[in-house]
Each structure stands twice: as C-alpha cells, then as structure tokens.
N, CA, C and O atoms as a Tripos MOL2 file, in Angstrom:
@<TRIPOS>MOLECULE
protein
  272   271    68     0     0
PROTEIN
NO_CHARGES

@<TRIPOS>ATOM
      1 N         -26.7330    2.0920   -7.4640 N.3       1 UNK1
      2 CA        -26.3340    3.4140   -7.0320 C.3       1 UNK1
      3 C         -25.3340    3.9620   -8.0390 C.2       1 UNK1
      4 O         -24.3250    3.3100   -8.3120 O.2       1 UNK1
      5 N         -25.6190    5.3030   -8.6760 N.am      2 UNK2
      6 CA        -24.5610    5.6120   -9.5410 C.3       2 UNK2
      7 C         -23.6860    6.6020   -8.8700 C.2       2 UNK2
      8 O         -24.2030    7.3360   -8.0270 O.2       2 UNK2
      9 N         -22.2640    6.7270   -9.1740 N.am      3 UNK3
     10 CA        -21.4760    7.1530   -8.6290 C.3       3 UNK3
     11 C         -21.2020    8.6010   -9.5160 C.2       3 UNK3
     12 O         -21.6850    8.9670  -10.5880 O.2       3 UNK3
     13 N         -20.3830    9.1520   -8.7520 N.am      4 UNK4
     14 CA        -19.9120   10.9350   -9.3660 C.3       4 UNK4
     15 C         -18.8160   11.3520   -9.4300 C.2       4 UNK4
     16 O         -18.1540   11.4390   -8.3960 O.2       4 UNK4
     17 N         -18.3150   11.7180  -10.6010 N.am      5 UNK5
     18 CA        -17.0470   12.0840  -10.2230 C.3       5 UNK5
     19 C         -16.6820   12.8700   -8.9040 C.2       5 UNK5
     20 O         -17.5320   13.7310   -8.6770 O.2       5 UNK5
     21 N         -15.6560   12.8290   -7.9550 N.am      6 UNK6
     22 CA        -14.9480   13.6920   -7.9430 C.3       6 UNK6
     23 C         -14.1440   14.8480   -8.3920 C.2       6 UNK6
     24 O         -13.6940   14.9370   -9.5340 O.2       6 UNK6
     25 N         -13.9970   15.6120   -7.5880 N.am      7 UNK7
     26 CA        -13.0560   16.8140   -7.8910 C.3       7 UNK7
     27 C         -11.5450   16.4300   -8.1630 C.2       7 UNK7
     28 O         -11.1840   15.2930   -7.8600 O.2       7 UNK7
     29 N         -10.9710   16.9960   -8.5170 N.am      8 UNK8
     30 CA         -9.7320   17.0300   -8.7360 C.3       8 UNK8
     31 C          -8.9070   17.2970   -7.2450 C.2       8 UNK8
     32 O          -9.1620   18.2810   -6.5510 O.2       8 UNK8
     33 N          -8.1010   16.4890   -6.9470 N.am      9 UNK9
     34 CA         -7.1310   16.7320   -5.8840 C.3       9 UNK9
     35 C          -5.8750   17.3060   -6.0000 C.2       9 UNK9
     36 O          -5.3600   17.0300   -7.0830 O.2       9 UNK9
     37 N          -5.1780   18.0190   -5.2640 N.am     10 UNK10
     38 CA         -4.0530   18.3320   -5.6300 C.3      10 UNK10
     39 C          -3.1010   18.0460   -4.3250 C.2      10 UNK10
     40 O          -3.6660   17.5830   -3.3350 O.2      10 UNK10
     41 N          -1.6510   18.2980   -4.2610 N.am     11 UNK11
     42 CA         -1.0110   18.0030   -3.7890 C.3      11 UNK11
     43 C          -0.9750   18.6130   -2.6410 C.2      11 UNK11
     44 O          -0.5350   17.9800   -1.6810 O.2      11 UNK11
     45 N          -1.2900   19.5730   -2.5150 N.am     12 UNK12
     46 CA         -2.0420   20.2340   -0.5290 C.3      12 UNK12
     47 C          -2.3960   19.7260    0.0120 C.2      12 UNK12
     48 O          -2.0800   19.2790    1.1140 O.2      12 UNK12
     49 N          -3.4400   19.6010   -0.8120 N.am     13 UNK13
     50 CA         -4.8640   19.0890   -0.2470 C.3      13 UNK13
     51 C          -4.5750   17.4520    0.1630 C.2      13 UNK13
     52 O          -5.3310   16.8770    0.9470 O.2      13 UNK13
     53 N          -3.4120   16.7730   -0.4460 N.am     14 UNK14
     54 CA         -3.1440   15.4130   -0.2040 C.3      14 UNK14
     55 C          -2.8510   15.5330    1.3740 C.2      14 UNK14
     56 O          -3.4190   15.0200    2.3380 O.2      14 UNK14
     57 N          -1.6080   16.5170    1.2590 N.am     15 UNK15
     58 CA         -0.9280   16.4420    2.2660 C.3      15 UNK15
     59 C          -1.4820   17.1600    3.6160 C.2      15 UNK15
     60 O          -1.0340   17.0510    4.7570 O.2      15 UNK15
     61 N          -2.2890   17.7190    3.2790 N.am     16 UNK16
     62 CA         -3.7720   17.9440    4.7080 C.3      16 UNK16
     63 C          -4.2510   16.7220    4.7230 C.2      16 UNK16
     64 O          -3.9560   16.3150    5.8470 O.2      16 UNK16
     65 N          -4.8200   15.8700    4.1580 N.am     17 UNK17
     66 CA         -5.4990   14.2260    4.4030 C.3      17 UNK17
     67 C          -4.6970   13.4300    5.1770 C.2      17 UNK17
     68 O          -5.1940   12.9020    6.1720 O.2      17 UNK17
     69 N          -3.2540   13.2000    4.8320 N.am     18 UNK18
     70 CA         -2.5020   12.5390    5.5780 C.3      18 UNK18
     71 C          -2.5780   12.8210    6.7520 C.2      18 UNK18
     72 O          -2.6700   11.8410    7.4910 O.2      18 UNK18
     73 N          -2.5750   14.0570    7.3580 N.am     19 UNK19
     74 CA         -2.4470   14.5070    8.5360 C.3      19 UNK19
     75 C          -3.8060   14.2780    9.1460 C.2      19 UNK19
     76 O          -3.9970   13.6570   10.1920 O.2      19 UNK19
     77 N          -4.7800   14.8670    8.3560 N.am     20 UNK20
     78 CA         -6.4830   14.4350    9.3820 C.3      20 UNK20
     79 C          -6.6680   13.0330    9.2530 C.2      20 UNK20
     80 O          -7.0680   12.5900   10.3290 O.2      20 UNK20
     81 N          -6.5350   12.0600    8.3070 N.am     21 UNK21
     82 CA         -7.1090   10.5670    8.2320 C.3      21 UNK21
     83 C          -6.1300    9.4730    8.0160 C.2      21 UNK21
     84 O          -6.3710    8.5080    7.2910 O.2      21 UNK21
     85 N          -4.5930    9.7160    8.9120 N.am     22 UNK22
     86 CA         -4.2040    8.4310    8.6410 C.3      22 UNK22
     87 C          -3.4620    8.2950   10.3200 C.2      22 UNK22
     88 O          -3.0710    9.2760   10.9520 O.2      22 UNK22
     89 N          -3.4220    7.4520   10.6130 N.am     23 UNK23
     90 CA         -2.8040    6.5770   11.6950 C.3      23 UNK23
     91 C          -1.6310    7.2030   11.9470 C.2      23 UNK23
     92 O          -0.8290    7.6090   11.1050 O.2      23 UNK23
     93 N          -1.5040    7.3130   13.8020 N.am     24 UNK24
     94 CA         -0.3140    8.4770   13.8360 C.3      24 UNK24
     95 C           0.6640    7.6680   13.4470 C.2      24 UNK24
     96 O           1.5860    8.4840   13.4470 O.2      24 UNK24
     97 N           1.3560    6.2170   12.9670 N.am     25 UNK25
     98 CA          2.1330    5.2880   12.6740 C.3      25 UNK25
     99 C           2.3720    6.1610   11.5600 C.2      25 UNK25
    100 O           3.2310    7.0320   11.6940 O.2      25 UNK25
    101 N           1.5020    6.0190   10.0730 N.am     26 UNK26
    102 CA          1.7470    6.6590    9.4170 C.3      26 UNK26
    103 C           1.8670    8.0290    9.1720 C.2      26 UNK26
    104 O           2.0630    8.3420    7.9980 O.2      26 UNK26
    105 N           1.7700    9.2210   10.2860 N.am     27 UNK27
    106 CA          2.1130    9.9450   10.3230 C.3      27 UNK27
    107 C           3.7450   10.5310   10.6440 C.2      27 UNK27
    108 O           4.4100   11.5360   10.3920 O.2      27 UNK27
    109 N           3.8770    9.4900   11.2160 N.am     28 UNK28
    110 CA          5.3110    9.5850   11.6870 C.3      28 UNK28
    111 C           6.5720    9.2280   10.5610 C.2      28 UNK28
    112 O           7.7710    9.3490   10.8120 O.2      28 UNK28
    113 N           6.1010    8.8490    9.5160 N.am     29 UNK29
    114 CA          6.6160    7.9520    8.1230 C.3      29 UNK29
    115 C           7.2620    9.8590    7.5710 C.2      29 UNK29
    116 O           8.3270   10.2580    7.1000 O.2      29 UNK29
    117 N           6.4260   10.3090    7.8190 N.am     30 UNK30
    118 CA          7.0180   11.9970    7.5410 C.3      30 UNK30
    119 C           6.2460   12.0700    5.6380 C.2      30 UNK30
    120 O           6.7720   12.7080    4.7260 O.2      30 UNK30
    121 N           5.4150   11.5370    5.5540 N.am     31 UNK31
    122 CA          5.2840   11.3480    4.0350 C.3      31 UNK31
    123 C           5.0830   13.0570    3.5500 C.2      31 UNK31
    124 O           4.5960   13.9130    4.2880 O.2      31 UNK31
    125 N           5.5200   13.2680    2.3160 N.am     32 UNK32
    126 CA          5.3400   14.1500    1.5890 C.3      32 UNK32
    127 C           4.3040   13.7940    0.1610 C.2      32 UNK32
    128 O           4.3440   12.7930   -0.5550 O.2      32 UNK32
    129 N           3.3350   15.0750    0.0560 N.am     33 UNK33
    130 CA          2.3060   14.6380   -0.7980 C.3      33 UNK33
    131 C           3.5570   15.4080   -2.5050 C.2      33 UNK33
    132 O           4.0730   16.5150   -2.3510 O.2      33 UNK33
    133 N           3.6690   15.0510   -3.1200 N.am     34 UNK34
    134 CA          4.0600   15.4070   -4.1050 C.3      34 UNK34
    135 C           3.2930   15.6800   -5.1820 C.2      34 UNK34
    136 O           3.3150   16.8910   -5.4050 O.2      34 UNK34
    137 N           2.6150   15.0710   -5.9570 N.am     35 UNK35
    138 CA          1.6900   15.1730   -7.2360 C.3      35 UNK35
    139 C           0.4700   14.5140   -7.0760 C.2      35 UNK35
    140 O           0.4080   13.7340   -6.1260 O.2      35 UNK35
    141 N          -0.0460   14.5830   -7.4470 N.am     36 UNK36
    142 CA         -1.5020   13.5860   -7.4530 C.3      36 UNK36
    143 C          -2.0540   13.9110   -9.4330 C.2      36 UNK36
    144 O          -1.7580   14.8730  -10.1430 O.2      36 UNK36
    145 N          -2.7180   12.9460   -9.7010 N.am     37 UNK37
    146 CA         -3.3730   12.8600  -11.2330 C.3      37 UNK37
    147 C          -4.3040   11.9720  -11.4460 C.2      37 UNK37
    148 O          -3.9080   10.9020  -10.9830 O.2      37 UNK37
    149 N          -5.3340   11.8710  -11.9100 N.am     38 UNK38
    150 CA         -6.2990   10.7290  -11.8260 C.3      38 UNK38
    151 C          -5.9080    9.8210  -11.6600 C.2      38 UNK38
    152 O          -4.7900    9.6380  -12.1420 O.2      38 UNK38
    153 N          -6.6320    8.5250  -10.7880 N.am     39 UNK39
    154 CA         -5.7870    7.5720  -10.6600 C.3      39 UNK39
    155 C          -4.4450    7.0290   -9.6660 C.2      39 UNK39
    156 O          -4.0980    5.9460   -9.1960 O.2      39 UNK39
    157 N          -4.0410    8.1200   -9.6480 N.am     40 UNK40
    158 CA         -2.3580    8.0570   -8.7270 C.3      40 UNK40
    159 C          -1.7640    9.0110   -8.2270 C.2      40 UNK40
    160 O          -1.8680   10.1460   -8.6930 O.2      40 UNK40
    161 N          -1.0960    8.7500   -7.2780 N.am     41 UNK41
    162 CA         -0.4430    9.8920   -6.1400 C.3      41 UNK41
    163 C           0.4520    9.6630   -5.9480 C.2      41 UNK41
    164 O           0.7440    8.4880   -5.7270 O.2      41 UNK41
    165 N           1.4960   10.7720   -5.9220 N.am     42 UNK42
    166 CA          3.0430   10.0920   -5.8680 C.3      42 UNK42
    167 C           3.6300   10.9840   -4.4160 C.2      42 UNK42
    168 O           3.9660   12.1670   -4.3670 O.2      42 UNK42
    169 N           3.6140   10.0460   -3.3930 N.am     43 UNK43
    170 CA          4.3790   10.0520   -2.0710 C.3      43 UNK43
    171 C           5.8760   10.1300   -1.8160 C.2      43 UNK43
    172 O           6.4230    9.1690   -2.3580 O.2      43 UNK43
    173 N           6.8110   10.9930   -1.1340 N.am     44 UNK44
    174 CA          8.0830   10.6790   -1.1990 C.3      44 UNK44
    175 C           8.1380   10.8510    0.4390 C.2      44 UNK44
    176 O           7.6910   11.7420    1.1600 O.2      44 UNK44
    177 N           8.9160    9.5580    0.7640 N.am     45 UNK45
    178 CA          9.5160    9.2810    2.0200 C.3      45 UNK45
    179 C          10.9310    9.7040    2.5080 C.2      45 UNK45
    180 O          11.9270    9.0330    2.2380 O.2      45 UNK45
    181 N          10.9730   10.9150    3.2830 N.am     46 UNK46
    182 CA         12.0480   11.2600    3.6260 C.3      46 UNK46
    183 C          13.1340    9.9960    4.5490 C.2      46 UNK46
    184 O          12.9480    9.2240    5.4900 O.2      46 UNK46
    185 N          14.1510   10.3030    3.7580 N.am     47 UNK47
    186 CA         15.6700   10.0520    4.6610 C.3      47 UNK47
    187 C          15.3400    9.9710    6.3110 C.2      47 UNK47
    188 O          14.8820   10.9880    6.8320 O.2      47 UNK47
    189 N          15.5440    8.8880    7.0610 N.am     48 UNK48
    190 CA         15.2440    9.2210    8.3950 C.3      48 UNK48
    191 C          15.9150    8.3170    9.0430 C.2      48 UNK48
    192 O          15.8610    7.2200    8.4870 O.2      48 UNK48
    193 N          16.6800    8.3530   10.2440 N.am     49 UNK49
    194 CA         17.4040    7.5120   10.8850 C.3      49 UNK49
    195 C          16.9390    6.2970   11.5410 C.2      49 UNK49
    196 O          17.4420    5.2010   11.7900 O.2      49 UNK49
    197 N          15.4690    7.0240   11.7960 N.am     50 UNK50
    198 CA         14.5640    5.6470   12.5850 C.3      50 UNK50
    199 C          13.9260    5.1080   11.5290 C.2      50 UNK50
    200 O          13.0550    4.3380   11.9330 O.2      50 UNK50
    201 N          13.9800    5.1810   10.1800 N.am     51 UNK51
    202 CA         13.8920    3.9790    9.2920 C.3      51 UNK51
    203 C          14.9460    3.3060    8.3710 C.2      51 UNK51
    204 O          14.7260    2.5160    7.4530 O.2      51 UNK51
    205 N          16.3690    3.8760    8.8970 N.am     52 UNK52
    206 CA         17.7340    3.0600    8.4490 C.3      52 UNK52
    207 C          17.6620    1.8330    9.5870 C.2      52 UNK52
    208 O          16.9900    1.6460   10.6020 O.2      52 UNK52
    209 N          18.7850    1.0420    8.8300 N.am     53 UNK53
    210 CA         19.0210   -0.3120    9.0290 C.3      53 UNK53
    211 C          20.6870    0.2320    9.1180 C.2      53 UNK53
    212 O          21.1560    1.3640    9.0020 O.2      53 UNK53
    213 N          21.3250   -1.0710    9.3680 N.am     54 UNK54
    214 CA         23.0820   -1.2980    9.2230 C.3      54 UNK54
    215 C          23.1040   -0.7170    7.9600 C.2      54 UNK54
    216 O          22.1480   -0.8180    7.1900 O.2      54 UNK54
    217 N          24.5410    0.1300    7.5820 N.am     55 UNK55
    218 CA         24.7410    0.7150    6.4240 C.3      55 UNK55
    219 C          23.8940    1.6320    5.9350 C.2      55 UNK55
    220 O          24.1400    1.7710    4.7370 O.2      55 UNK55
    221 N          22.6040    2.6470    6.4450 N.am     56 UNK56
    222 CA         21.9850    3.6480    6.2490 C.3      56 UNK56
    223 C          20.8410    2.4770    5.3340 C.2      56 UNK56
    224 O          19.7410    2.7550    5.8120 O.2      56 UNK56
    225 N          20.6870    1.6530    4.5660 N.am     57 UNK57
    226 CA         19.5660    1.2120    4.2060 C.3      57 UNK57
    227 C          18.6070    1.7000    4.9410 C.2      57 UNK57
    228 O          18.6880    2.0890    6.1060 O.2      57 UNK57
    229 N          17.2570    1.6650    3.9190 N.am     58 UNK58
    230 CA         15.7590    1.7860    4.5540 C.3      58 UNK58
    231 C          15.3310    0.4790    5.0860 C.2      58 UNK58
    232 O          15.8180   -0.5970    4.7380 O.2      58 UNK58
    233 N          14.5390    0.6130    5.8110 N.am     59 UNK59
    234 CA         13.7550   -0.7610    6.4620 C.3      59 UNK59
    235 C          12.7010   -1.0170    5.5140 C.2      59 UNK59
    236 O          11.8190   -0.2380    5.1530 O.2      59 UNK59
    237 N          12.9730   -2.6280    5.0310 N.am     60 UNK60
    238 CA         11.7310   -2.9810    4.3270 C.3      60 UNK60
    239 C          10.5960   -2.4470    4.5600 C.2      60 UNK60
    240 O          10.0210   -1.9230    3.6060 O.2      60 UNK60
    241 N          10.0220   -2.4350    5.7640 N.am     61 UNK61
    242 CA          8.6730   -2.1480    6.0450 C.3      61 UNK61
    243 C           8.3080   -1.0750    5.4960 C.2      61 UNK61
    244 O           7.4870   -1.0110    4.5810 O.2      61 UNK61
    245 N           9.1760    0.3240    6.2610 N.am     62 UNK62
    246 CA          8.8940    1.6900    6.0740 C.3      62 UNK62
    247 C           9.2630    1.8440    4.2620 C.2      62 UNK62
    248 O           9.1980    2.9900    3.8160 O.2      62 UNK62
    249 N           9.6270    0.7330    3.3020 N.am     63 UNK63
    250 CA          9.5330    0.8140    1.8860 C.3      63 UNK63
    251 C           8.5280    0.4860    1.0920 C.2      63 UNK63
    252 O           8.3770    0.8190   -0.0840 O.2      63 UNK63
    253 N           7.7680   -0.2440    1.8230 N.am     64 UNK64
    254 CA          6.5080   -0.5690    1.2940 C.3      64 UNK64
    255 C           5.3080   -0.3060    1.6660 C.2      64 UNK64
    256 O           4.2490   -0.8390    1.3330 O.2      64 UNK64
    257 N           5.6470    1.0460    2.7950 N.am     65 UNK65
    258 CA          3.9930    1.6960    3.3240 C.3      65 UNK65
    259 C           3.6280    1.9270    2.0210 C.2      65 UNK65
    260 O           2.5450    1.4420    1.6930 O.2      65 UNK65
    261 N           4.2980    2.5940    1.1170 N.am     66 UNK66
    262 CA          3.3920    3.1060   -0.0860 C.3      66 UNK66
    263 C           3.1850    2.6720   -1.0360 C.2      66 UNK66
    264 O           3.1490    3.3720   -2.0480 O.2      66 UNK66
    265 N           2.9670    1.3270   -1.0600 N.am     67 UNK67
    266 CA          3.1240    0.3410   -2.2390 C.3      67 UNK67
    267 C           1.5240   -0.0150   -2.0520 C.2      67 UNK67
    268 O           0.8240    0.2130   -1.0660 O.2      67 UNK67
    269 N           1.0900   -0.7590   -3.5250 N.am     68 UNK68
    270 CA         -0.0670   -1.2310   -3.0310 C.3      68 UNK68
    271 C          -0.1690   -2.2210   -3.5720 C.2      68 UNK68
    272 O          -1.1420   -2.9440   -3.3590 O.2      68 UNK68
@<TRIPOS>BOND
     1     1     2 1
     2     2     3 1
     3     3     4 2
     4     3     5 am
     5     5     6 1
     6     6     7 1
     7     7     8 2
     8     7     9 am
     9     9    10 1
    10    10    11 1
    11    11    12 2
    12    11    13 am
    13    13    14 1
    14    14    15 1
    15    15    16 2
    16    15    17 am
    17    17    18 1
    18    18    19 1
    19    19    20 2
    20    19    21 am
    21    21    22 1
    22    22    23 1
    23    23    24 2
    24    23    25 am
    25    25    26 1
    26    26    27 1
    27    27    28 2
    28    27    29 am
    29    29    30 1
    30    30    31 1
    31    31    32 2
    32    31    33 am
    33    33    34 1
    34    34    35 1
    35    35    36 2
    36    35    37 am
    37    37    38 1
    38    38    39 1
    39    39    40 2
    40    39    41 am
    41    41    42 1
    42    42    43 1
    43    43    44 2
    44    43    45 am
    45    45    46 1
    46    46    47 1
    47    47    48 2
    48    47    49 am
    49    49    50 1
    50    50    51 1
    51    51    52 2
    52    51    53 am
    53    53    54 1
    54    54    55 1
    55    55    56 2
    56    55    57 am
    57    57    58 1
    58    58    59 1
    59    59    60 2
    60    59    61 am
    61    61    62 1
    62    62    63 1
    63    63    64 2
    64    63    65 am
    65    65    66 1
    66    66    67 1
    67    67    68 2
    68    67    69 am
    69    69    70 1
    70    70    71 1
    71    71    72 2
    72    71    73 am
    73    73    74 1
    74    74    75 1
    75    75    76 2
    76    75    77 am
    77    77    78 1
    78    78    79 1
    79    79    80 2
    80    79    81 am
    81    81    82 1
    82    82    83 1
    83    83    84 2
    84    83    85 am
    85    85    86 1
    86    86    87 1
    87    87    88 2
    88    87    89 am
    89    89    90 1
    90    90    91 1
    91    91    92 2
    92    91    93 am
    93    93    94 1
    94    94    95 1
    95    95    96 2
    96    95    97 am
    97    97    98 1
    98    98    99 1
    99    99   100 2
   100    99   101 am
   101   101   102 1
   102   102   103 1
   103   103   104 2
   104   103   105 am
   105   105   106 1
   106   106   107 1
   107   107   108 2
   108   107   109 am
   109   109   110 1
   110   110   111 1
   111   111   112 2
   112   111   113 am
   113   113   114 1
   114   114   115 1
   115   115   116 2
   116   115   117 am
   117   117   118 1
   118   118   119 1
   119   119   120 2
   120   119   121 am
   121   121   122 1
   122   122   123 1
   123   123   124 2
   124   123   125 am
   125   125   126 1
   126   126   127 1
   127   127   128 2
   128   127   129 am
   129   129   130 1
   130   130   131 1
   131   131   132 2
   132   131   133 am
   133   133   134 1
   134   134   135 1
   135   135   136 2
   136   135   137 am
   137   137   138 1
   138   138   139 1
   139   139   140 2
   140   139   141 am
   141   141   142 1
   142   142   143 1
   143   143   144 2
   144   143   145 am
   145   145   146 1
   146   146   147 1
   147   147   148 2
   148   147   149 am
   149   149   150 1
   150   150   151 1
   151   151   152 2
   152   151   153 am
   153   153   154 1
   154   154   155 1
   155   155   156 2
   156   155   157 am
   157   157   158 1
   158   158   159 1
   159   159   160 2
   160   159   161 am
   161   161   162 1
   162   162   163 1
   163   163   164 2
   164   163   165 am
   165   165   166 1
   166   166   167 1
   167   167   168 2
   168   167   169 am
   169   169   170 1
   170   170   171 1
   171   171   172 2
   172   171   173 am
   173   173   174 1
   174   174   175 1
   175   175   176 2
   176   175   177 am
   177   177   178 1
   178   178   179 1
   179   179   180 2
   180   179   181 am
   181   181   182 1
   182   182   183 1
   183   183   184 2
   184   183   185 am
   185   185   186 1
   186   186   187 1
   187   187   188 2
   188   187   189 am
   189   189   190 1
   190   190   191 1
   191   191   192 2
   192   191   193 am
   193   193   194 1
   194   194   195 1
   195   195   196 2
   196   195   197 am
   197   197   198 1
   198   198   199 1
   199   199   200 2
   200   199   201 am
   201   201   202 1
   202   202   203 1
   203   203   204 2
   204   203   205 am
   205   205   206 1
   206   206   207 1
   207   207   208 2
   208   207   209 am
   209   209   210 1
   210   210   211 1
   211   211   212 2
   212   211   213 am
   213   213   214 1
   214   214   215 1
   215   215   216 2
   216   215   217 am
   217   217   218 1
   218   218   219 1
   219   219   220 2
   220   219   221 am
   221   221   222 1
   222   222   223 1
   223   223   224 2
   224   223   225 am
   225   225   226 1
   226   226   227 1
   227   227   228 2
   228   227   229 am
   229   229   230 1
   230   230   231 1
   231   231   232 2
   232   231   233 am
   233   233   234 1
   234   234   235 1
   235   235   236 2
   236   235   237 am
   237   237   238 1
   238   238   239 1
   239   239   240 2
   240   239   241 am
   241   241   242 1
   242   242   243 1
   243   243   244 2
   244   243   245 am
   245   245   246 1
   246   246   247 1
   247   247   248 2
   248   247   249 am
   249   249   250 1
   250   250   251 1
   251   251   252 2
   252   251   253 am
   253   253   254 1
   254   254   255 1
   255   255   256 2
   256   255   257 am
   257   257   258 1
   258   258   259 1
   259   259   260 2
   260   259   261 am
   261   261   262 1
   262   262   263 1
   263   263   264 2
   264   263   265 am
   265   265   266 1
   266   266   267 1
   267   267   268 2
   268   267   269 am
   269   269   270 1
   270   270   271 1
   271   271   272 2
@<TRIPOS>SUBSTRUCTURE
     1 UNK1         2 RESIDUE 1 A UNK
     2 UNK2         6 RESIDUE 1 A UNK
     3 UNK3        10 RESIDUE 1 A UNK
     4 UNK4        14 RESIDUE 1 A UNK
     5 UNK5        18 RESIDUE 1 A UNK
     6 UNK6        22 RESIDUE 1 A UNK
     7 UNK7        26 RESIDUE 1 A UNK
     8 UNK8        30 RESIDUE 1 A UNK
     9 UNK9        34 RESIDUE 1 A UNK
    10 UNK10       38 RESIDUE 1 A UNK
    11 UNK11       42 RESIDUE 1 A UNK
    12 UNK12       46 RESIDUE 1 A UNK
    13 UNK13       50 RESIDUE 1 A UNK
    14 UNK14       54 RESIDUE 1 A UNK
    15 UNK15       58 RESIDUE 1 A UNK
    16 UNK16       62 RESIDUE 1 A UNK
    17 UNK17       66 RESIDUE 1 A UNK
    18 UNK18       70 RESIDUE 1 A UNK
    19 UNK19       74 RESIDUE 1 A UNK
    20 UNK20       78 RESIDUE 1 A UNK
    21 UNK21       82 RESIDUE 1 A UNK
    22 UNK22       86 RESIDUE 1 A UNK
    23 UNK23       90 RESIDUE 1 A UNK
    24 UNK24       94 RESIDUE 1 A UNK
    25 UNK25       98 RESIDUE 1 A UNK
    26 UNK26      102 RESIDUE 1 A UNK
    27 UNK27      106 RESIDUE 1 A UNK
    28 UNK28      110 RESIDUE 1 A UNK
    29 UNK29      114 RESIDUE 1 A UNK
    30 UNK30      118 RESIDUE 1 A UNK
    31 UNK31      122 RESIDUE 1 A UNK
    32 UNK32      126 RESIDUE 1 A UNK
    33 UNK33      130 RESIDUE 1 A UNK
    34 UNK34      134 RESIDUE 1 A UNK
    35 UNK35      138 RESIDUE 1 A UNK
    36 UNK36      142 RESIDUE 1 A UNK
    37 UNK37      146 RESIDUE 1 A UNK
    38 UNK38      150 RESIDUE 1 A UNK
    39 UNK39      154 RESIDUE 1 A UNK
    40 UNK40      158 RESIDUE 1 A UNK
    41 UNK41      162 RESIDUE 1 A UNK
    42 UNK42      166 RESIDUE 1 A UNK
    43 UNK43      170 RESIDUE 1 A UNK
    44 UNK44      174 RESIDUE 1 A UNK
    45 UNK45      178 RESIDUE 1 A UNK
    46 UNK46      182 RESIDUE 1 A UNK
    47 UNK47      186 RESIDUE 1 A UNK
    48 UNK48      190 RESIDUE 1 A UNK
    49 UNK49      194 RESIDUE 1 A UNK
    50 UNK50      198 RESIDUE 1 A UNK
    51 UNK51      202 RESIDUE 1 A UNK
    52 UNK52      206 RESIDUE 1 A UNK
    53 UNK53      210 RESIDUE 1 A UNK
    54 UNK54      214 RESIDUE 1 A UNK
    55 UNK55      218 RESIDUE 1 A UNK
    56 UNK56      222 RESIDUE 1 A UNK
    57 UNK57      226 RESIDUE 1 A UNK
    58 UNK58      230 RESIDUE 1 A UNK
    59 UNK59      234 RESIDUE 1 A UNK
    60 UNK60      238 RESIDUE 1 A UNK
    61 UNK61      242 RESIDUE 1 A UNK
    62 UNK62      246 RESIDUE 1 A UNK
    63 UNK63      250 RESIDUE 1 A UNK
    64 UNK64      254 RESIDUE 1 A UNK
    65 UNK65      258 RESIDUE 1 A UNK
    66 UNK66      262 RESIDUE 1 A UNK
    67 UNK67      266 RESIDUE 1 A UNK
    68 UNK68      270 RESIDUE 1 A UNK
C-alpha cells in the first residue's frame, strides 16, 4: 500500500484535534497547540495548581504527557 503525503498542519488546526480526539484526561492538561512543522509539534502546558506539587513544582506525570 503506498502512502500520501499529507497536508500541512498548522497550529489551529492542532488545537481543534486536541479537543475532538483526545481523552477528557488530556483535555484537562489545558494543552496549548503552539507550532507544528513536519515531523513535530510543539505543545505548551500551562501553570496550574492541580498539577503543582509542595513548592509550586509540576507533577512528574503532568511533565511527561508530552514526551514521547
């Protein structure tokens, strides 16, 4: 089966996907779509109290939703 490129994505359009196709868990992460470029998408995770720890740290977990 040969495959096709895709279109080009942009950073809207990311941040409409998050909202229709990901898990309300990860919806709640508050992600922001920032850039997208072949290849890679760059996510920024807002500041949020329900993912601080003691001393305002982030919670491991909620640091590595966007890791792969």
């Amino acid at each position: 089966m040969k495959s096709t490129p895709s279109a080009p994505v942009d950073a809207a359009q990311l941040q409409t996907a998050l909202a229709e196709y990901f898990a309300p868990w990860v919806q709640a992460l508050n992600l922001r779509a920032e850039a997208a470029v072949p290849g890679a998408v760059t996510l920024r995770l807002p500041h949020s109290p329900q993912l601080s720890r003691v001393g305002d740290m982030l919670c491991g977990q909620a640091g590595r939703s966007g890791k792969r």
